[in-house]
NUSE-809174 format. One record per atom (N, C-alpha, C): residue number from 1; atom name; chain; residue in one letter; x, y, z. Coordinates in pm, 1 decimal. Last residue first. Layout:
<pts>
+-----+----+---+---+----------+----------+----------+
!   k !  a ! c ! r !        u !        v !        w !
+-----+----+---+---+----------+----------+----------+
! NUM ! CA ! A ! A !        X !        Y !        Z !
...
+-----+----+---+---+----------+----------+----------+
</pts>
This chain:
<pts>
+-----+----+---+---+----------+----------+----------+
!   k !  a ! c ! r !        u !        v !        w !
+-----+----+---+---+----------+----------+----------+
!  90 !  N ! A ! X !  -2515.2 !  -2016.1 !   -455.2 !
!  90 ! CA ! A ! X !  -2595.0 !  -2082.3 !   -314.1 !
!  90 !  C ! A ! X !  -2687.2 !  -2042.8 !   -356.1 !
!  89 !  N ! A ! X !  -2365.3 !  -1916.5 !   -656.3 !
!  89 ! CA ! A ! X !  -2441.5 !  -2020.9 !   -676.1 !
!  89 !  C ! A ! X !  -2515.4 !  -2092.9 !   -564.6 !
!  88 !  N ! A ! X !  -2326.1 !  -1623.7 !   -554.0 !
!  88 ! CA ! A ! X !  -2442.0 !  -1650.1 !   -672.6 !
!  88 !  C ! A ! X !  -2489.9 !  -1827.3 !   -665.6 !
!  87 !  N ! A ! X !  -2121.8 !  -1746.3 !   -368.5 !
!  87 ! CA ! A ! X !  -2267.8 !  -1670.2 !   -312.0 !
!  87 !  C ! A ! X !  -2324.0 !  -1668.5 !   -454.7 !
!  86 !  N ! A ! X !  -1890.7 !  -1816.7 !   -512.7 !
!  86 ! CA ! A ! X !  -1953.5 !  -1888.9 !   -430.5 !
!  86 !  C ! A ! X !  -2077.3 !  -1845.0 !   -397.2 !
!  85 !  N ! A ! X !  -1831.4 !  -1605.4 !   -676.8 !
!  85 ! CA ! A ! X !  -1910.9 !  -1701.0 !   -751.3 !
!  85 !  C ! A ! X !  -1973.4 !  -1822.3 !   -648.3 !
!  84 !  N ! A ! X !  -1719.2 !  -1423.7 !   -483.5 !
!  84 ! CA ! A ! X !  -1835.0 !  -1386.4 !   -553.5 !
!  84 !  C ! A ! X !  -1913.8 !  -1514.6 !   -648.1 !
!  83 !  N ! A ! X !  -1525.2 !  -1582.9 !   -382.1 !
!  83 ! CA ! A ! X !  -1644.2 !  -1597.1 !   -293.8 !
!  83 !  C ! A ! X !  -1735.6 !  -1514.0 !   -365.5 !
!  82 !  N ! A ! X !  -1383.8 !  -1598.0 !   -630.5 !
!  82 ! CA ! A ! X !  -1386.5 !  -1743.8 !   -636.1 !
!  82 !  C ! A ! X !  -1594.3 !  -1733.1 !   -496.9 !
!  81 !  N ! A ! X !  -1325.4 !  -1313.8 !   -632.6 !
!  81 ! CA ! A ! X !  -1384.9 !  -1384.4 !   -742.9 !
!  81 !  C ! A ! X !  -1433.9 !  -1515.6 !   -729.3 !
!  80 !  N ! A ! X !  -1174.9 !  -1262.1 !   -388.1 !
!  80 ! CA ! A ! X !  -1273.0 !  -1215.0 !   -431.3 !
!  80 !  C ! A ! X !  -1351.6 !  -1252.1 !   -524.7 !
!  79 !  N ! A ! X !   -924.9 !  -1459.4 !   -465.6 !
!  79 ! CA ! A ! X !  -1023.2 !  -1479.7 !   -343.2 !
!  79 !  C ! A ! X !  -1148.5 !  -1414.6 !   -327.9 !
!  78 !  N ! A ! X !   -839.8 !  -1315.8 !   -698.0 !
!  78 ! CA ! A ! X !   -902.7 !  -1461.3 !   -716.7 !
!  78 !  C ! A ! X !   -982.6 !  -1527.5 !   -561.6 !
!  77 !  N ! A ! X !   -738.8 !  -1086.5 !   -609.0 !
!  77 ! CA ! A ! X !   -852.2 !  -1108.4 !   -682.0 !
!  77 !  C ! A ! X !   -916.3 !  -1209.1 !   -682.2 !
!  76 !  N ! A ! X !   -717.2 !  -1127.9 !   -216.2 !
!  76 ! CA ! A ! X !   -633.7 !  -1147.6 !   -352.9 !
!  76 !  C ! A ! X !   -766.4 !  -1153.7 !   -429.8 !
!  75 !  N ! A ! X !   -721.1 !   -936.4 !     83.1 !
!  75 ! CA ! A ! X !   -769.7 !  -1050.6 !     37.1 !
!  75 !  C ! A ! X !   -720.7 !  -1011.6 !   -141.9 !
!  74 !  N ! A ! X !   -445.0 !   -822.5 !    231.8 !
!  74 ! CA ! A ! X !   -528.9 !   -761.2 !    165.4 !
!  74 !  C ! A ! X !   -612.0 !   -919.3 !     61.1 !
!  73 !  N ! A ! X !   -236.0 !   -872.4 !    421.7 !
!  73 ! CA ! A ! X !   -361.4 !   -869.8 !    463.6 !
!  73 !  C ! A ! X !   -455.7 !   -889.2 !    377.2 !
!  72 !  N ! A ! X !    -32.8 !   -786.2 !    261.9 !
!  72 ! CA ! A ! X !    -27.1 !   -936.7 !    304.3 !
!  72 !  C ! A ! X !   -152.4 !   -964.9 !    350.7 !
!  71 !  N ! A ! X !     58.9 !   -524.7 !    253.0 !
!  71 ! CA ! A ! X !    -67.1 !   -610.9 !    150.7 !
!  71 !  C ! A ! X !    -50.8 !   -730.2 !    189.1 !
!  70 !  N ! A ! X !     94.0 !   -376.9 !    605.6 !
!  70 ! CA ! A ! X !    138.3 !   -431.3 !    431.5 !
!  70 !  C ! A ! X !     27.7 !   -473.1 !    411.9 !
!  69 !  N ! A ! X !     21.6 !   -281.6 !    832.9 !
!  69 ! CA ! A ! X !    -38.8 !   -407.3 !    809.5 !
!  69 !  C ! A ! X !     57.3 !   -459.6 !    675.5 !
!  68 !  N ! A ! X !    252.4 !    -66.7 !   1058.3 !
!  68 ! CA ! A ! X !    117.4 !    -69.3 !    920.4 !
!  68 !  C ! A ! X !    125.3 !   -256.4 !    913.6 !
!  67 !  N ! A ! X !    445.7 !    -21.9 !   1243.5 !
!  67 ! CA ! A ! X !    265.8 !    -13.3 !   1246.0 !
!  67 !  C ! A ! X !    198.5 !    -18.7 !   1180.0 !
!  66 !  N ! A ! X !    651.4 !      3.6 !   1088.4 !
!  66 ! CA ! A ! X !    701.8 !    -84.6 !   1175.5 !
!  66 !  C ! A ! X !    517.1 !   -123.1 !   1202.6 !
!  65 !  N ! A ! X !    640.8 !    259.2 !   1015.1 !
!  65 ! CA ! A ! X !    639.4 !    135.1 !    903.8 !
!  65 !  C ! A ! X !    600.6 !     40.8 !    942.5 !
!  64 !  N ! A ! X !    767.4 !    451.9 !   1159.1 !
!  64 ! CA ! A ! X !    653.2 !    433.6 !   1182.3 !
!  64 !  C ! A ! X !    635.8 !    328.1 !   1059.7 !
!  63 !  N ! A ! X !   1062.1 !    347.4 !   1174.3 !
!  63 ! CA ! A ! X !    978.0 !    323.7 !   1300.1 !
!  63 !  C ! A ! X !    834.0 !    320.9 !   1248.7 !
!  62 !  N ! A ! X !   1076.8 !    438.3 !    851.7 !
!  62 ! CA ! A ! X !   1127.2 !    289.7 !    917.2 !
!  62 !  C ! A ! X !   1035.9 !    258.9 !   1052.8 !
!  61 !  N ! A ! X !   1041.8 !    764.8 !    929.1 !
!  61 ! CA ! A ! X !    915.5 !    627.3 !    872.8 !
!  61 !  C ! A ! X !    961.2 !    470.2 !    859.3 !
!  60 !  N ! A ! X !   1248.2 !    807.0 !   1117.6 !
!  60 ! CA ! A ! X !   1108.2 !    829.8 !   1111.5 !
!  60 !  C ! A ! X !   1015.8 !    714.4 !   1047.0 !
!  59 !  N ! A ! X !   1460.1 !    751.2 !    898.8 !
!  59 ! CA ! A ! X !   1466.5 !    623.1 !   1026.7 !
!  59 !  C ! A ! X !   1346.5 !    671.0 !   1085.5 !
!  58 !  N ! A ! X !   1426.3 !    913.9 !    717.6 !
!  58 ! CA ! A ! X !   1405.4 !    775.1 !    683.2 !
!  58 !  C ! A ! X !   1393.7 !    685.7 !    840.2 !
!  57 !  N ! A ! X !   1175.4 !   1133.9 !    640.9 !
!  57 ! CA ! A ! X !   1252.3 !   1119.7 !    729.7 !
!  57 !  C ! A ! X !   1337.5 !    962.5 !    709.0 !
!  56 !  N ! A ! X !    987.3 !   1348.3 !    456.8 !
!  56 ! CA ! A ! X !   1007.7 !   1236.0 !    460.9 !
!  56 !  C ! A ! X !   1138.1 !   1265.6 !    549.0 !
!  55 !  N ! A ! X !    843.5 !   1606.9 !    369.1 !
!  55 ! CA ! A ! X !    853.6 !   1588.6 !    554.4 !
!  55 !  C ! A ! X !    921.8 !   1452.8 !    587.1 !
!  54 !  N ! A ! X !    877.2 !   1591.8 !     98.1 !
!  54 ! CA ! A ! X !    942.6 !   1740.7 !    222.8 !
!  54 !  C ! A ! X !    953.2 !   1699.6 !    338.3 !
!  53 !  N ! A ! X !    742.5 !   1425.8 !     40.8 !
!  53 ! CA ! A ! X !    869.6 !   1400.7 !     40.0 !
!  53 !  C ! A ! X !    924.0 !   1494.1 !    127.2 !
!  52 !  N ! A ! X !    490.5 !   1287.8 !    267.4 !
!  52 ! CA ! A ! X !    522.0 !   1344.8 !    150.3 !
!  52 !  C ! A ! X !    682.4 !   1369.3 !    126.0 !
!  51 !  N ! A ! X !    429.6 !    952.1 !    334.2 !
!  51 ! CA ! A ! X !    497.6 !   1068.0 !    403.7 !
!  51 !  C ! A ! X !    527.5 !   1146.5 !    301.1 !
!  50 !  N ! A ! X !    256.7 !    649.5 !    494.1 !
!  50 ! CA ! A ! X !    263.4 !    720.0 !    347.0 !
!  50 !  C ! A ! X !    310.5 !    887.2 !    440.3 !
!  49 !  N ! A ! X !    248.3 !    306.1 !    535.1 !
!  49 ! CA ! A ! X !    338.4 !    462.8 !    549.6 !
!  49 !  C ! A ! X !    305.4 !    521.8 !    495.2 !
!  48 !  N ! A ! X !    -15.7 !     82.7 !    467.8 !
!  48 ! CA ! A ! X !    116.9 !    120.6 !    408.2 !
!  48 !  C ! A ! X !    129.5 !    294.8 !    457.9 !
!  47 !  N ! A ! X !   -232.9 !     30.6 !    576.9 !
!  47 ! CA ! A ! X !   -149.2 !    -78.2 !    489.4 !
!  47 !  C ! A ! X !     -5.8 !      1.7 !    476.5 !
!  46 !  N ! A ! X !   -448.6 !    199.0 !    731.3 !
!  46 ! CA ! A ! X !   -353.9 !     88.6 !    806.1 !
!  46 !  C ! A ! X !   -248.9 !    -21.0 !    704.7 !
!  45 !  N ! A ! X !   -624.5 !    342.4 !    579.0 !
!  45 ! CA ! A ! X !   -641.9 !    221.1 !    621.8 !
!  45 !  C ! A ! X !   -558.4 !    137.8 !    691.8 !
!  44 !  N ! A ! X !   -460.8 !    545.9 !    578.0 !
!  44 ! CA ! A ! X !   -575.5 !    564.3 !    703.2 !
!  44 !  C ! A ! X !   -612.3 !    441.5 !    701.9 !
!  43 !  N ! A ! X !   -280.0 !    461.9 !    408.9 !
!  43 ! CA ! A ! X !   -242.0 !    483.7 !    487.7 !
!  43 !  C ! A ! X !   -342.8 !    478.8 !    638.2 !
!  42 !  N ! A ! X !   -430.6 !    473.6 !    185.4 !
!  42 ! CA ! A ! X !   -327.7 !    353.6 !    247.6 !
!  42 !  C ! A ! X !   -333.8 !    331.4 !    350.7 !
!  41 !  N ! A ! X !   -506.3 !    743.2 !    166.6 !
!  41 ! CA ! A ! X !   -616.4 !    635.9 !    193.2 !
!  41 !  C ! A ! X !   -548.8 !    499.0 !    222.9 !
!  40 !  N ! A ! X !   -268.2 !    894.3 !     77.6 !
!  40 ! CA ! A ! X !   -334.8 !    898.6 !    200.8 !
!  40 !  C ! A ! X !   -445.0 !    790.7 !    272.7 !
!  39 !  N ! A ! X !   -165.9 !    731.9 !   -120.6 !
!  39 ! CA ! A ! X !    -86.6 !    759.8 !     18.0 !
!  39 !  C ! A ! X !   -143.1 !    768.6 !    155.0 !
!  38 !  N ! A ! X !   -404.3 !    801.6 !   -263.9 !
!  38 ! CA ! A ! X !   -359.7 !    654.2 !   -257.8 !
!  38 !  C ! A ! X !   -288.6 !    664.3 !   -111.5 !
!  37 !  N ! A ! X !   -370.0 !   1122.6 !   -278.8 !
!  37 ! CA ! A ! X !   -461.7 !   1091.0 !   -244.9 !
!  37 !  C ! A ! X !   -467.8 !    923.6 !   -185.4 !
!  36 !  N ! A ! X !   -107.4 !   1131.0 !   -385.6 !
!  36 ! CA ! A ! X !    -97.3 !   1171.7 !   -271.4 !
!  36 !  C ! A ! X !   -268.0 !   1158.5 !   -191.7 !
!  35 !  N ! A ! X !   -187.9 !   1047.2 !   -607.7 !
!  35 ! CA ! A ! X !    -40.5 !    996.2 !   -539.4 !
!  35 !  C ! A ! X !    -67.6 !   1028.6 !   -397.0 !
!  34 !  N ! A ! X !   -304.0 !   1199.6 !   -743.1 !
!  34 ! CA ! A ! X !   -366.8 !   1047.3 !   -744.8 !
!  34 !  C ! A ! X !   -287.4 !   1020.3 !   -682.0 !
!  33 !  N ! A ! X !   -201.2 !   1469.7 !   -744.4 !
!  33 ! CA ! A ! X !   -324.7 !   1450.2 !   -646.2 !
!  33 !  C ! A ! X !   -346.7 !   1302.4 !   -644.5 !
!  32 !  N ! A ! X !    106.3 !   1554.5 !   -709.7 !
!  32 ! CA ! A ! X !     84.0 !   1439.9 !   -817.5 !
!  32 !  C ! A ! X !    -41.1 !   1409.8 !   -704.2 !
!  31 !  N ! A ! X !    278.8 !   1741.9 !   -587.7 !
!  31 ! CA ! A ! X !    219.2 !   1795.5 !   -724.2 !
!  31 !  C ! A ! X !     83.5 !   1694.6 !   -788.8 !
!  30 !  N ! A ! X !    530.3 !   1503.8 !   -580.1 !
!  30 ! CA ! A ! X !    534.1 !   1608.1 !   -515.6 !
!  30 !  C ! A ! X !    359.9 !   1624.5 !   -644.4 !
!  29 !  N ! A ! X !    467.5 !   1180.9 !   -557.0 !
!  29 ! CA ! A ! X !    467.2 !   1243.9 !   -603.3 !
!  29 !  C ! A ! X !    457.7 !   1416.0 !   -603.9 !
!  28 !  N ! A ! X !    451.4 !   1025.8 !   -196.4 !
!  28 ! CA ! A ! X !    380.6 !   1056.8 !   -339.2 !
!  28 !  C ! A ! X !    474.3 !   1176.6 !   -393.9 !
!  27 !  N ! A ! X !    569.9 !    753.8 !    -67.3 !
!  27 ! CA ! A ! X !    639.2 !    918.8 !   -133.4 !
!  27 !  C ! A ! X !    570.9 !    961.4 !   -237.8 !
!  26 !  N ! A ! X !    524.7 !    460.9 !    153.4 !
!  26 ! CA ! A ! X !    497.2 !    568.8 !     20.1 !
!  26 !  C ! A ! X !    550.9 !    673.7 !     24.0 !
!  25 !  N ! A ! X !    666.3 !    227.6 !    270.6 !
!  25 ! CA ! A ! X !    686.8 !    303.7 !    295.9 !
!  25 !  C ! A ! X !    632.9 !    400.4 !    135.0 !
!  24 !  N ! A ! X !    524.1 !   -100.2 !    269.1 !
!  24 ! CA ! A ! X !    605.7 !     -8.0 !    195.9 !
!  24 !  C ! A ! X !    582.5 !    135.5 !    276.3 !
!  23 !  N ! A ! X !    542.2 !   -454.6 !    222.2 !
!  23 ! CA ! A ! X !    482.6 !   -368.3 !    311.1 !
!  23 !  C ! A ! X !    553.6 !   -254.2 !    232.3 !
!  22 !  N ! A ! X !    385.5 !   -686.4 !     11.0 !
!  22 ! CA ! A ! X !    481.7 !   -614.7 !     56.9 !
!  22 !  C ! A ! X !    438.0 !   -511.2 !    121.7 !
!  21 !  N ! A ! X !    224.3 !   -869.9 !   -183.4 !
!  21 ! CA ! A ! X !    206.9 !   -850.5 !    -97.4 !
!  21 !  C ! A ! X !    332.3 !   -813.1 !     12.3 !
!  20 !  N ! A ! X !    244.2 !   -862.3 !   -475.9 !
!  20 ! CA ! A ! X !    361.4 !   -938.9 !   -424.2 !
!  20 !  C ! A ! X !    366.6 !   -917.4 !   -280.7 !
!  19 !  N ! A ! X !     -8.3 !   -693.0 !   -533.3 !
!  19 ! CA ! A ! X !     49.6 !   -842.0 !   -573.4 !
!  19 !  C ! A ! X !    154.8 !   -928.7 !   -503.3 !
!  18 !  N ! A ! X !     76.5 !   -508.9 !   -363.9 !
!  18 ! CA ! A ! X !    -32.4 !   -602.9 !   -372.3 !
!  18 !  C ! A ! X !    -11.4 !   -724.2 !   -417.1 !
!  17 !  N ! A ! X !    287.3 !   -369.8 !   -530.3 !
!  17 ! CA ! A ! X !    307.7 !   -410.2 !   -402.1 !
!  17 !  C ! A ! X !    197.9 !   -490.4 !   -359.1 !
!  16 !  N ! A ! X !    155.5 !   -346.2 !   -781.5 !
!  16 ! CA ! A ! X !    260.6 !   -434.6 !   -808.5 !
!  16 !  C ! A ! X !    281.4 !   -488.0 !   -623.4 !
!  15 !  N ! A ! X !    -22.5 !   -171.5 !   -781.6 !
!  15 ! CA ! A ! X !    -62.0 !   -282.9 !   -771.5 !
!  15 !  C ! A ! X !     72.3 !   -365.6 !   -776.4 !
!  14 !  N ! A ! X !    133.0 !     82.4 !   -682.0 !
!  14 ! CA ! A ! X !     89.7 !     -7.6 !   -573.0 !
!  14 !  C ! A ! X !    -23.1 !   -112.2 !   -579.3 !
!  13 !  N ! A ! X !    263.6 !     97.7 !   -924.7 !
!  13 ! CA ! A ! X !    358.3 !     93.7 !   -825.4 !
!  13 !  C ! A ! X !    252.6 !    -14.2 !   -703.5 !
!  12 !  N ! A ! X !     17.3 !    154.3 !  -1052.0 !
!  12 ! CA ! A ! X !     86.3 !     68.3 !  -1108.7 !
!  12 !  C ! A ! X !    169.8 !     22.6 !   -963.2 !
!  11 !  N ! A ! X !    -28.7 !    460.0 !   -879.5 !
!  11 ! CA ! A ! X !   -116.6 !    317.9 !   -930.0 !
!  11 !  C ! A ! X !    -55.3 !    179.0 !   -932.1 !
!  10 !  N ! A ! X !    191.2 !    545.7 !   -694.6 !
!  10 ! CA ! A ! X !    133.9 !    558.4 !   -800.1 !
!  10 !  C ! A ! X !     33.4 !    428.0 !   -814.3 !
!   9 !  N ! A ! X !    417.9 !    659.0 !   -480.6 !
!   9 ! CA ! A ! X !    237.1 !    600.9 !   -440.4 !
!   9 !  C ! A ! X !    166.1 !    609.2 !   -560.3 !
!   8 !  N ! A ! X !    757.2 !    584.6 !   -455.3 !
!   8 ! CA ! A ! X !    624.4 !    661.2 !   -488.1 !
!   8 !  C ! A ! X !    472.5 !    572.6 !   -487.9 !
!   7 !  N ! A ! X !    900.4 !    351.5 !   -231.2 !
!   7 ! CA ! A ! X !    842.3 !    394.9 !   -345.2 !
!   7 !  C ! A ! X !    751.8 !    485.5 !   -395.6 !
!   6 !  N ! A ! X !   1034.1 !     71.3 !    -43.4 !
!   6 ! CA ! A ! X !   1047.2 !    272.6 !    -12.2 !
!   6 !  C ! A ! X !   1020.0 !    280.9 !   -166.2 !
!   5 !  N ! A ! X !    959.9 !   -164.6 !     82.7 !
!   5 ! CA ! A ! X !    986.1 !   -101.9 !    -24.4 !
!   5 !  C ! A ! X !    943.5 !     16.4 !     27.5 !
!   4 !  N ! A ! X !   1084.7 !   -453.6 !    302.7 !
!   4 ! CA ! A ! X !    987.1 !   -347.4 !    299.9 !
!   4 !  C ! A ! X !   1033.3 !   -261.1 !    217.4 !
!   3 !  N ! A ! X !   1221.5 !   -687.8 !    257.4 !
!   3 ! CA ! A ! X !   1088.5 !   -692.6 !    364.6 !
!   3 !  C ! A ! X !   1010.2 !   -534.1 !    353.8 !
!   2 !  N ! A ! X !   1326.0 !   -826.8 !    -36.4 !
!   2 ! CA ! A ! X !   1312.8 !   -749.4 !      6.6 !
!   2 !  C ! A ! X !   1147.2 !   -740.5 !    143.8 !
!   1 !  N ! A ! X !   1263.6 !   -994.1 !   -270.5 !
!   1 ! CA ! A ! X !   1290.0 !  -1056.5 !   -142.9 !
!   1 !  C ! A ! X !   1291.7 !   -955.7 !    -29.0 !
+-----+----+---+---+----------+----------+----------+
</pts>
C-alpha cells in the first residue's frame, strides 16, 4: 500500500516494483555493476531515483522522487503481448 519504496536496484527487486507498479527511490548495491547499471538506466529514463549509498540523502531523494514517473507508466506484459498478437493478425 505503500506510495513509494526505498530499495536496492536488483533485478528481482525491480520486477516486483513493475509489477505492482510503484514508484521507488533505488540504492544499488555498493560493488554490485547490474545494480548500479538498472539504477542508472531507471533513472535516465525518468522511472525511478536512483542514488548510490555514499551520496544517499533521505529528504534529498524524497524531493528528487517527487520527478520520476514510477512503473505506473510502464506498459504491462500482457499489453505487450495482446498488441504483438494484434499486428501479426492484421
Amino acid at each position: 500500500q505503500s506510495k513509494l519504496v526505498i530499495a536496492r536496484s536488483g533485478y528481482s527487486t525491480i520486477m516486483d516494483l513493475a509489477r505492482l507498479e510503484k514508484k521507488a527511490i533505488l540504492i544499488p548495491t555498493p560493488g554490485q555493476t547490474e545494480q548500479e547499471y538498472l539504477g542508472k538506466r531507471l533513472m535516465n529514463k525518468g522511472i525511478c531515483y536512483s542514488v548510490s549509498q555514499r551520496d544517499f540523502d533521505l529528504t534529498a531523494a524524497l524531493t528528487a522522487a517527487d520527478s520520476f514517473s514510477g512503473f505506473s507508466n510502464i506498459e504491462s506484459e500482457n499489453a505487450l503481448l495482446s498488441r504483438a498478437i494484434d499486428d501479426v493478425l492484421k
